[in-house]
C-alpha positions in Angstrom: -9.9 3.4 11.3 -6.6 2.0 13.2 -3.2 3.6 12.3 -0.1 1.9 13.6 0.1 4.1 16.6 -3.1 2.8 17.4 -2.3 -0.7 17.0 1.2 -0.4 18.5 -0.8 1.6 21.6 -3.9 -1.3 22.1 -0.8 -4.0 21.8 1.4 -2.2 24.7 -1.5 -2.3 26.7 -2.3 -5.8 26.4 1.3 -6.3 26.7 1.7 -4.7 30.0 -1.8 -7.0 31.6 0.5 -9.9 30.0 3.7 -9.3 31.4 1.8 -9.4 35.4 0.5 -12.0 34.7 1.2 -16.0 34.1 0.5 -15.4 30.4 4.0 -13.7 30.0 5.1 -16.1 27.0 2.0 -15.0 24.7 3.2 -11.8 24.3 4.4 -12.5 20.6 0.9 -14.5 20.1 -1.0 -11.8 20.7 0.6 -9.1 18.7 1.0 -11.4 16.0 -2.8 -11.9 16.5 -4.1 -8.4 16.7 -1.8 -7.3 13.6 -3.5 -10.8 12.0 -6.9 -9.6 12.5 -6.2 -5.9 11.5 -4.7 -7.2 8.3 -8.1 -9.1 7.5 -10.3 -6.1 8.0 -8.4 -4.6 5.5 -7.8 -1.4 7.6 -5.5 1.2 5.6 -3.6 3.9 7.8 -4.8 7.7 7.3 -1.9 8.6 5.5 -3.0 5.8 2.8 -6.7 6.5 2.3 -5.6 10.6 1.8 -3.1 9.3 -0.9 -5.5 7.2 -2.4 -8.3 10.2 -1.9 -5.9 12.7 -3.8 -5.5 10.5 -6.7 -9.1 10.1 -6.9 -9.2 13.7 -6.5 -6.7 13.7 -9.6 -8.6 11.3 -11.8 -11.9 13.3 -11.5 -10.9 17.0 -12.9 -8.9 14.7 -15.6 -12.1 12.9 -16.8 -13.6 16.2 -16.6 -11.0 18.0 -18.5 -11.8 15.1 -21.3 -15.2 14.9 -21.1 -15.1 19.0 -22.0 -12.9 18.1 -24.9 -14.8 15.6 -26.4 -17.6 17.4 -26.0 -16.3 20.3 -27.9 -14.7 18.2 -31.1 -18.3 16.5 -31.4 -19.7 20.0 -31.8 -17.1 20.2 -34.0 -17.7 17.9 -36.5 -21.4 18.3 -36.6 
């Protein structure tokens, strides 16, 4: 997966080939581009996906926590 430094890294390097050369004025194009096509994978940054893996995390020993409850005020009422 691609964080921003990553991003920001791969776009300064295609900015430097850019800037010596003839393409100088594309600059904006092709971060605009990269960031374009990063967006459409749908890429998420580390820090992201171990937020959203906590809450997972989070939401798993809650629906086991209920599941155990339920369990025991069935037995219950039999």
């Amino acid at each position: 997966m691609f964080n921003a430094d990553k991003m920001n890294e791969i776009s300064n390097k295609i900015k430097e080939v850019v800037n010596n050369s003839p393409l100088g004025d594309t600059e904006k194009n092709i971060h605009a581009l990269l960031k374009s096509i990063f967006t459409k994978m749908e890429l998420v940054t580390r820090e992201e996906f171990d937020v959203q893996t906590e809450v997972l995390r989070n939401a798993r020993e809650k629906l086991v926590m209920l599941e155990k409850k339920l369990s025991e005020l069935e037995s219950k009422t039999k």
